[in-house]
KOLGU-4560 file (N, C-alpha, C; in nm, 3 decimals, padded with zeros to 5 digits):
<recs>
<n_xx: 00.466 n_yy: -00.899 n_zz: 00.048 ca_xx: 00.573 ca_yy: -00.957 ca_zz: 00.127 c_xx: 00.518 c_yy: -01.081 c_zz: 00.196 mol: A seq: 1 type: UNK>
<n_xx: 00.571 n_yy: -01.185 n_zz: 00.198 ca_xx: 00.562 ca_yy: -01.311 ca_zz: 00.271 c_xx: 00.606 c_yy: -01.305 c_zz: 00.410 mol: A seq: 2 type: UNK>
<n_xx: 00.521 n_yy: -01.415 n_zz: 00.489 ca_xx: 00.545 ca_yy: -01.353 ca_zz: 00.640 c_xx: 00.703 c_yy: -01.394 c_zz: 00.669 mol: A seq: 3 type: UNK>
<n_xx: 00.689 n_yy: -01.507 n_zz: 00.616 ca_xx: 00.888 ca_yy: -01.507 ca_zz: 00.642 c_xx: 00.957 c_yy: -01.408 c_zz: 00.639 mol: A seq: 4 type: UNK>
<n_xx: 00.923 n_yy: -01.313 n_zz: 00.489 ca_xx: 01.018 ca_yy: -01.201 ca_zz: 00.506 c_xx: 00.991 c_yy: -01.119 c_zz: 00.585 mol: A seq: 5 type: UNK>
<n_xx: 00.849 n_yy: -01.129 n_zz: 00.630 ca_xx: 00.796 ca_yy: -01.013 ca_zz: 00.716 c_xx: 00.890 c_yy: -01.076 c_zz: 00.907 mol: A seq: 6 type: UNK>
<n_xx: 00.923 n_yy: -01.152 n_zz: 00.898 ca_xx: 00.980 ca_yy: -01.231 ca_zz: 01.021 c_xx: 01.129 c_yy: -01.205 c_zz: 01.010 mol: A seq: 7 type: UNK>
<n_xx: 01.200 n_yy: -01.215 n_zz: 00.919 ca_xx: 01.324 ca_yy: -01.225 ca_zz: 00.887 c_xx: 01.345 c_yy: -01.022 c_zz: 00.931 mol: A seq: 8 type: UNK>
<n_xx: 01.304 n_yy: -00.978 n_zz: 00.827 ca_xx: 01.262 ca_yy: -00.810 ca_zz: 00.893 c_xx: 01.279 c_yy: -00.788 c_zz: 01.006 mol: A seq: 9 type: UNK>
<n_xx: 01.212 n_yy: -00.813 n_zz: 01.088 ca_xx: 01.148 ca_yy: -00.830 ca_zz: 01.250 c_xx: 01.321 c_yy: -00.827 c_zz: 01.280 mol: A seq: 10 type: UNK>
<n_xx: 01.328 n_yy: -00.964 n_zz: 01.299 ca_xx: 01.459 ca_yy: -01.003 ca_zz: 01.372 c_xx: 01.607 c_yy: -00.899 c_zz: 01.298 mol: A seq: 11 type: UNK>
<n_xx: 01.589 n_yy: -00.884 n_zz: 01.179 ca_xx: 01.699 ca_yy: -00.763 ca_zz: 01.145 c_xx: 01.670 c_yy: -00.641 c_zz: 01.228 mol: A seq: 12 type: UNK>
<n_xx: 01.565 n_yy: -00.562 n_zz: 01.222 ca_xx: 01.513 ca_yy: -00.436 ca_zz: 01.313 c_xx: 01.572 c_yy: -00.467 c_zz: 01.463 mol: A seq: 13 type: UNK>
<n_xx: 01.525 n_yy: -00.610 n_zz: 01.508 ca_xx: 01.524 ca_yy: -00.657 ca_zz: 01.671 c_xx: 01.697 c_yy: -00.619 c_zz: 01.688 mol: A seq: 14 type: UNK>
<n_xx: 01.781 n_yy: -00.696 n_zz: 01.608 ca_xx: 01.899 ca_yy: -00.703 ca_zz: 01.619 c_xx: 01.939 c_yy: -00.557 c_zz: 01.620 mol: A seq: 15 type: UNK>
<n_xx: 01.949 n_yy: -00.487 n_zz: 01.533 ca_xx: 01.986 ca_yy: -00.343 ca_zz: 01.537 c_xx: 01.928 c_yy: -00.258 c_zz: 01.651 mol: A seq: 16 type: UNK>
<n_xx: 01.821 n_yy: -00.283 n_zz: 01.692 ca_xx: 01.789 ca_yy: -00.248 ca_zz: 01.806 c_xx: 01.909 c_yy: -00.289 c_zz: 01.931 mol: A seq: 17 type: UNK>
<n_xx: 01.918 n_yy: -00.419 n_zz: 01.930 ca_xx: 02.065 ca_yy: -00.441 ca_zz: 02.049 c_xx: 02.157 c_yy: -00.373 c_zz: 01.998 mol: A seq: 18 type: UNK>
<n_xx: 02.207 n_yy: -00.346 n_zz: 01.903 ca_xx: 02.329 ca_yy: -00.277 ca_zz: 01.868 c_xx: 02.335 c_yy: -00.144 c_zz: 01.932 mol: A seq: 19 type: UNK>
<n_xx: 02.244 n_yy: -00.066 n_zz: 01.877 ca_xx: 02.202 ca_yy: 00.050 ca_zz: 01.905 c_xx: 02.189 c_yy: 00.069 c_zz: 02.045 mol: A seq: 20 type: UNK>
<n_xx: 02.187 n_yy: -00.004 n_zz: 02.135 ca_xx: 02.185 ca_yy: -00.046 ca_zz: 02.297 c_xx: 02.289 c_yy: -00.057 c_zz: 02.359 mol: A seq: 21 type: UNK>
<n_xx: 02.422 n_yy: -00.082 n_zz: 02.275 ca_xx: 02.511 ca_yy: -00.129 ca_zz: 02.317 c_xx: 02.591 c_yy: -00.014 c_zz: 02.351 mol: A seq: 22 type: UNK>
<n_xx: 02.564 n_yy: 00.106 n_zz: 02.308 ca_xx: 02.634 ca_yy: 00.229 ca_zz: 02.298 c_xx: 02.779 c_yy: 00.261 c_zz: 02.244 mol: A seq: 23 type: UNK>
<n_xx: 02.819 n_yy: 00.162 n_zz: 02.178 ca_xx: 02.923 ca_yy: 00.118 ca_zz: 02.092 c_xx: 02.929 c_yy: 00.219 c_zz: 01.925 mol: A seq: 24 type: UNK>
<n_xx: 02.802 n_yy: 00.265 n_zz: 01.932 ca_xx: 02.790 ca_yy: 00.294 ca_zz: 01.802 c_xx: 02.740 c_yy: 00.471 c_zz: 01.774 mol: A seq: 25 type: UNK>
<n_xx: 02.725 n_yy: 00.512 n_zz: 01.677 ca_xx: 02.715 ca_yy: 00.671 ca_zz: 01.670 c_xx: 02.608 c_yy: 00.739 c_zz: 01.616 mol: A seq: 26 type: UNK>
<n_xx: 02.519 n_yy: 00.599 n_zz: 01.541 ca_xx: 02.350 ca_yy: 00.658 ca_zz: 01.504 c_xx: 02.380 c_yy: 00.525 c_zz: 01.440 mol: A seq: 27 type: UNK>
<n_xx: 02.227 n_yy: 00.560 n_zz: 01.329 ca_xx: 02.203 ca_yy: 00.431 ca_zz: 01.234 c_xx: 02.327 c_yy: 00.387 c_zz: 01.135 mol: A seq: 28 type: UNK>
<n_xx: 02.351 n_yy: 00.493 n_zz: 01.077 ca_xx: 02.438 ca_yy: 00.402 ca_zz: 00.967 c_xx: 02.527 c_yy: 00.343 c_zz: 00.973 mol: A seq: 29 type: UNK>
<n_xx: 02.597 n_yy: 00.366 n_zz: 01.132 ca_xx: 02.721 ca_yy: 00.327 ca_zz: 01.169 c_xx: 02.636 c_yy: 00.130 c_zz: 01.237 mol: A seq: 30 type: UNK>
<n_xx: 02.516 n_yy: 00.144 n_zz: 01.274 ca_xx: 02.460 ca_yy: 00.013 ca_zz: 01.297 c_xx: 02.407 c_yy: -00.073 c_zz: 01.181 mol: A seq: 31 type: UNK>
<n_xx: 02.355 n_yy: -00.025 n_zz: 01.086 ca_xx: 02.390 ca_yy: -00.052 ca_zz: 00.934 c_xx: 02.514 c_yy: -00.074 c_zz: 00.888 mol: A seq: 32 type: UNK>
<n_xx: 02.577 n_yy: -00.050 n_zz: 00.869 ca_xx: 02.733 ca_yy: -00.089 ca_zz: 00.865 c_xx: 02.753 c_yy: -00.213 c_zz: 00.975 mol: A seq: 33 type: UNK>
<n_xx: 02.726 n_yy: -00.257 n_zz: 01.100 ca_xx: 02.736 ca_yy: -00.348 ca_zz: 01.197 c_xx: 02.682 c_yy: -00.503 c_zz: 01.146 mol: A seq: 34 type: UNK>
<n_xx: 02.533 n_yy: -00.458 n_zz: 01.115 ca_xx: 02.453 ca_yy: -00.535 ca_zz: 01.059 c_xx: 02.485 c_yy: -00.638 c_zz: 00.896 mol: A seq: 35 type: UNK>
<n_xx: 02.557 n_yy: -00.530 n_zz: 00.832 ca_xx: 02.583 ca_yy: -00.650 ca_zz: 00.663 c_xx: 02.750 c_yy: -00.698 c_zz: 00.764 mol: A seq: 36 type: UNK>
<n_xx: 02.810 n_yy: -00.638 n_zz: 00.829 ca_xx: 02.957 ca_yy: -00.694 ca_zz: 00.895 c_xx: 02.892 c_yy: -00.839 c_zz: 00.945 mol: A seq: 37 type: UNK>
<n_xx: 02.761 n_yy: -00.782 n_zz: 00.997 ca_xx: 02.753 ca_yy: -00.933 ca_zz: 01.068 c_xx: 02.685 c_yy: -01.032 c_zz: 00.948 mol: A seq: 38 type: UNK>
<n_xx: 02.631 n_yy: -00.995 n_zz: 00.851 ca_xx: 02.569 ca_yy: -01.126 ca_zz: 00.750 c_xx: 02.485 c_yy: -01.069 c_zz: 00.720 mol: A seq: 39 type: UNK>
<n_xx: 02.386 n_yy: -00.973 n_zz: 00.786 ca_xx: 02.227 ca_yy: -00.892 ca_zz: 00.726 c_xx: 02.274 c_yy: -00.849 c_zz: 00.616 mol: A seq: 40 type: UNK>
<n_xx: 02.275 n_yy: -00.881 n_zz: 00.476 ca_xx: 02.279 ca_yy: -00.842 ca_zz: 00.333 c_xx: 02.114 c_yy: -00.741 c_zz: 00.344 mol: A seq: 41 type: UNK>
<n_xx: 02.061 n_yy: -00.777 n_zz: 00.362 ca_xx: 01.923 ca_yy: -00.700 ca_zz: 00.300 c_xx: 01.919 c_yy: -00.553 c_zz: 00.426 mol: A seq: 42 type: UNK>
<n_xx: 02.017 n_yy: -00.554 n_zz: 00.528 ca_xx: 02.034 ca_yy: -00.434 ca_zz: 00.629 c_xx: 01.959 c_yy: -00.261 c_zz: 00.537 mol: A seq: 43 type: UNK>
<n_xx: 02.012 n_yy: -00.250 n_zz: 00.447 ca_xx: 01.973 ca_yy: -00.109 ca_zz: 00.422 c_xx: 01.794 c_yy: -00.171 c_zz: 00.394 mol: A seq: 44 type: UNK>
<n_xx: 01.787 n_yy: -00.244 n_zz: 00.337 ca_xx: 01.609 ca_yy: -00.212 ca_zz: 00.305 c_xx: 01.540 c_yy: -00.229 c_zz: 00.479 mol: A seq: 45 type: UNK>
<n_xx: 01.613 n_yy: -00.327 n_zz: 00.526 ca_xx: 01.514 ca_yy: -00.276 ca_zz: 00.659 c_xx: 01.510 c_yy: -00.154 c_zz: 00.703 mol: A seq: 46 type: UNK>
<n_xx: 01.579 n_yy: -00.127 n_zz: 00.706 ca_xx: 01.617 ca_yy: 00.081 ca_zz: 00.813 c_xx: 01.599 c_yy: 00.161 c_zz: 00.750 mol: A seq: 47 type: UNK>
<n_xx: 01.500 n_yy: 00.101 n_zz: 00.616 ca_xx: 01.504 ca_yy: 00.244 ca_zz: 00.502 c_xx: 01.375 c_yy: 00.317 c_zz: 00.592 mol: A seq: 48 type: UNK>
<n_xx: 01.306 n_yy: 00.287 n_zz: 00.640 ca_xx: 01.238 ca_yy: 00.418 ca_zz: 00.712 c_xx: 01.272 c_yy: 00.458 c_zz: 00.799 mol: A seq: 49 type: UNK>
<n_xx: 01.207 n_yy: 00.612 n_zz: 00.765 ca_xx: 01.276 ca_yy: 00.738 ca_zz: 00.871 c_xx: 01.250 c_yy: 00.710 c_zz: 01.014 mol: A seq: 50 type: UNK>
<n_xx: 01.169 n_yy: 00.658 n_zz: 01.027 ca_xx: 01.140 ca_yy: 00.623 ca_zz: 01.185 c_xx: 01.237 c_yy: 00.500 c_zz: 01.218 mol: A seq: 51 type: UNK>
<n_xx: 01.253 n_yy: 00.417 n_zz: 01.177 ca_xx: 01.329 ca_yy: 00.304 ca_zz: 01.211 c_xx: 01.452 c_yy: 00.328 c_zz: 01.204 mol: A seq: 52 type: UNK>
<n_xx: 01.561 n_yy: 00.408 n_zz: 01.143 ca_xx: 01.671 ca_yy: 00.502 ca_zz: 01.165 c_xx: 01.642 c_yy: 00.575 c_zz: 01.256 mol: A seq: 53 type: UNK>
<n_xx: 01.544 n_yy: 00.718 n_zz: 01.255 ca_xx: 01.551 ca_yy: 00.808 ca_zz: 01.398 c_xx: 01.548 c_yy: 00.710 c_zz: 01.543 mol: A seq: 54 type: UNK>
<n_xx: 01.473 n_yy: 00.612 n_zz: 01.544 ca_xx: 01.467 ca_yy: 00.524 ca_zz: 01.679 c_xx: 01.575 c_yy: 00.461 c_zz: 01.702 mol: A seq: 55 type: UNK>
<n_xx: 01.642 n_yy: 00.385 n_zz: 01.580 ca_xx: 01.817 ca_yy: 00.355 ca_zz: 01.586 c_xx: 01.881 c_yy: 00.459 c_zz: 01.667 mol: A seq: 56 type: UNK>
<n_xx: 01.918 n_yy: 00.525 n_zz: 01.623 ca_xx: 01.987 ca_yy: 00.675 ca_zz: 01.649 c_xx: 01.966 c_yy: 00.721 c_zz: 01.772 mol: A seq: 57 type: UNK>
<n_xx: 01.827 n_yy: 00.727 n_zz: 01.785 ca_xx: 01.814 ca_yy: 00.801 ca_zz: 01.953 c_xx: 01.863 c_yy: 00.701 c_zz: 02.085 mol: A seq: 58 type: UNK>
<n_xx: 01.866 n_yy: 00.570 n_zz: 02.033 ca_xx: 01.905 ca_yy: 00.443 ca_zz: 02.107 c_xx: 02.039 c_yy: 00.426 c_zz: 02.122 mol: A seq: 59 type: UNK>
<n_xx: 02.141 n_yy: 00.506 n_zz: 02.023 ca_xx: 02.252 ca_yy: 00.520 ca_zz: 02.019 c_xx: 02.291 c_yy: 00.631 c_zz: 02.143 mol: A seq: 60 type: UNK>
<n_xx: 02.166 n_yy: 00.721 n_zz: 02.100 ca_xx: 02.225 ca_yy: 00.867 ca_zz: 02.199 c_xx: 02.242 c_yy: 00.855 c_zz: 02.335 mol: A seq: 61 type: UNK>
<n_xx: 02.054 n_yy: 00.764 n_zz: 02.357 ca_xx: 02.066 ca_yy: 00.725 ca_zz: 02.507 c_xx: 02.174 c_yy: 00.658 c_zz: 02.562 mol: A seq: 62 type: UNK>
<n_xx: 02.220 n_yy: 00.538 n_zz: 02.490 ca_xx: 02.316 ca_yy: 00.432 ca_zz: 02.519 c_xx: 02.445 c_yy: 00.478 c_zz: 02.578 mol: A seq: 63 type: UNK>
<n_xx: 02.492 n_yy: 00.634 n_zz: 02.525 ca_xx: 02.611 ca_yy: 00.636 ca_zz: 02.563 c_xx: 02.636 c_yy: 00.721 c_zz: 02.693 mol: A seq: 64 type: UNK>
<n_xx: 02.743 n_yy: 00.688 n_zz: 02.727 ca_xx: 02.810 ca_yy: 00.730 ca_zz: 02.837 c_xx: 02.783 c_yy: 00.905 c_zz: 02.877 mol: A seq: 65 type: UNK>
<n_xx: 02.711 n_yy: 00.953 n_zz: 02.982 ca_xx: 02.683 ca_yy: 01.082 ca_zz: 02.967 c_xx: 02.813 c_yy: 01.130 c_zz: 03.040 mol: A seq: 66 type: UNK>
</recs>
């Protein structure tokens, strides 16, 4: 991987990270789904690891309204 893509990555993860913050959303896939809405075409290969979904997700859980 080239660092560009390794940068471009970064900032897809970073972004889904705000999403997932926003408490707008219900775990990863529903922020995956957010992400190609917004233009991230390559969205599923970033979040393909299990950790980078479970950390999505738990960011969702915290986020919302208790």
């Amino acid at each position: 991987m080239m660092h560009g893509d390794d940068a471009r990555l970064q900032a897809l993860r970073a972004r889904a990270y705000q999403l997932a913050e926003t408490g707008r959303f219900d775990g990863a896939h529903a922020v995956e789904q957010a992400l190609v809405a917004e233009g991230w075409a390559n969205a599923a290969a970033a979040l393909q690891s299990s950790y980078t979904r479970k950390a999505i997700s738990e960011r969702c859980l915290a986020a919302k309204p208790h």
